[in-house]
N, C-alpha and C positions, 0 to 999 in steps of 0.2 A: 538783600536779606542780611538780617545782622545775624553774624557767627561766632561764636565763643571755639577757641581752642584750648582741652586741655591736657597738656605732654608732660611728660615725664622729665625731671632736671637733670638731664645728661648732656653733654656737646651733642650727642649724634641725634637725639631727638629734639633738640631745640632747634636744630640748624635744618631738621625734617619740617618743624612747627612753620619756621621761618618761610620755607619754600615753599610750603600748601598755603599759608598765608599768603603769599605773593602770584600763587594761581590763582587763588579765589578772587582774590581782590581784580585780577583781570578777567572776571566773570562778573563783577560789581555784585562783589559779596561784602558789608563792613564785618570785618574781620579783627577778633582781640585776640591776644595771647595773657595766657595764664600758665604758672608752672606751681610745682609746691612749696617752693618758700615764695612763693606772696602772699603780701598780708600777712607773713606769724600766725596763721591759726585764726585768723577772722573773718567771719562769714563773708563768704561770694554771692550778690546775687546774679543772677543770672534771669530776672525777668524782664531786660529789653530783647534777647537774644531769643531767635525763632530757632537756630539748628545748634546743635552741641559737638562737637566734634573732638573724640581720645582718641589721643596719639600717643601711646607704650612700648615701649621692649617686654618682652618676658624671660624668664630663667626655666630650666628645666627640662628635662628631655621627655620623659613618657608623663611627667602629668606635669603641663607649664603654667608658672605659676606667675602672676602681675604683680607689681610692687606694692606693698601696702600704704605707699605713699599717694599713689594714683587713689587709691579708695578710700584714704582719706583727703585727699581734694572734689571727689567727688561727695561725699558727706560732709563737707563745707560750704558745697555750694545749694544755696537755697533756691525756691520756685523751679525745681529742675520738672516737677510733676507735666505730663503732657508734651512735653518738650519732645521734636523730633531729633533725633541723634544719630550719629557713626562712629561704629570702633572700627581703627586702624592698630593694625600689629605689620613689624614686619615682617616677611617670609625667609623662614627656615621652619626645620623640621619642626611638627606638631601647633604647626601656627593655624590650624583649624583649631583644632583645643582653645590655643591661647586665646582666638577673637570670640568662638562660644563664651570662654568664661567669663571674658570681655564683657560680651553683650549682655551677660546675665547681671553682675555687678552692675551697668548703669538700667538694666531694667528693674533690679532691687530700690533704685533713687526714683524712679517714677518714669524716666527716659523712656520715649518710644523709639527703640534703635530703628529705623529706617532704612541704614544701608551697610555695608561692614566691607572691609577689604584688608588682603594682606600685599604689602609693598615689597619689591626686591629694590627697587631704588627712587630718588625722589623724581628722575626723570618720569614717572608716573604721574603725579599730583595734578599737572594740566588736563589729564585725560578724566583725572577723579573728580574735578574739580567740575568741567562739564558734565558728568554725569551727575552732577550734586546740584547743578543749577537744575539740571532737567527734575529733579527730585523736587527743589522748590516751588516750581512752574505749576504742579499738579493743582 
């Protein structure tokens, strides 16, 4: 299944990007990475790609808020309509909020969120990963 990632330009989620990248892929998922300085501002598409998957931090303690960089890489990217998808945040306090709002931003791009989770560390990603093939399989 081909997988688009799209993470937030930080070390800690790029090297998050990196790692779920390197599970999927030992699930035989083809897997890209995307961050937001790619491309300057030039449309993404995204219609070879069957599953979508955001990967963010958030800021904020009683109402957490996602980067508006994230949502404008998601309004970059074109064909996202119908598209199955997953938001990933990770876990700290109100990180229910942060993947609701999450999932609502890529449901406002046309995104069928599919599945959502919040991470405490990337040793996780193998177990997400299986559960994302099983998602494929349906």
């Amino acid at each position: 299944m081909r997988t688009l990632i799209l993470h937030q330009d930080e070390p800690k989620m790029t090297e998050w990007a990196r790692q779920l990248q390197g599970a999927l892929q030992n699930q035989k998922f083809q897997v890209n990475l995307i961050d937001p300085s790619h491309g300057a501002g030039a449309p993404i598409s995204t219609a070879q790609y069957e599953l979508v998957v955001v990967l963010t931090n958030f800021k904020g303690l009683w109402r957490p808020v996602i980067p508006v960089a994230i949502d404008n890489l998601m309004k970059r990217c074109t064909r996202l309509e119908g598209k199955y998808g997953v938001a990933i945040v990770p876990h700290k306090l109100n990180s229910g909020r942060a993947v609701r709002f999450l999932m609502h931003l890529m449901e406002k791009q046309g995104i069928m969120v599919d599945d959502f989770a919040t991470v405490r560390s990337p040793k996780e990603f193998s177990a997400l990963a299986e559960r994302f093939a099983k998602l494929s399989r349906r």
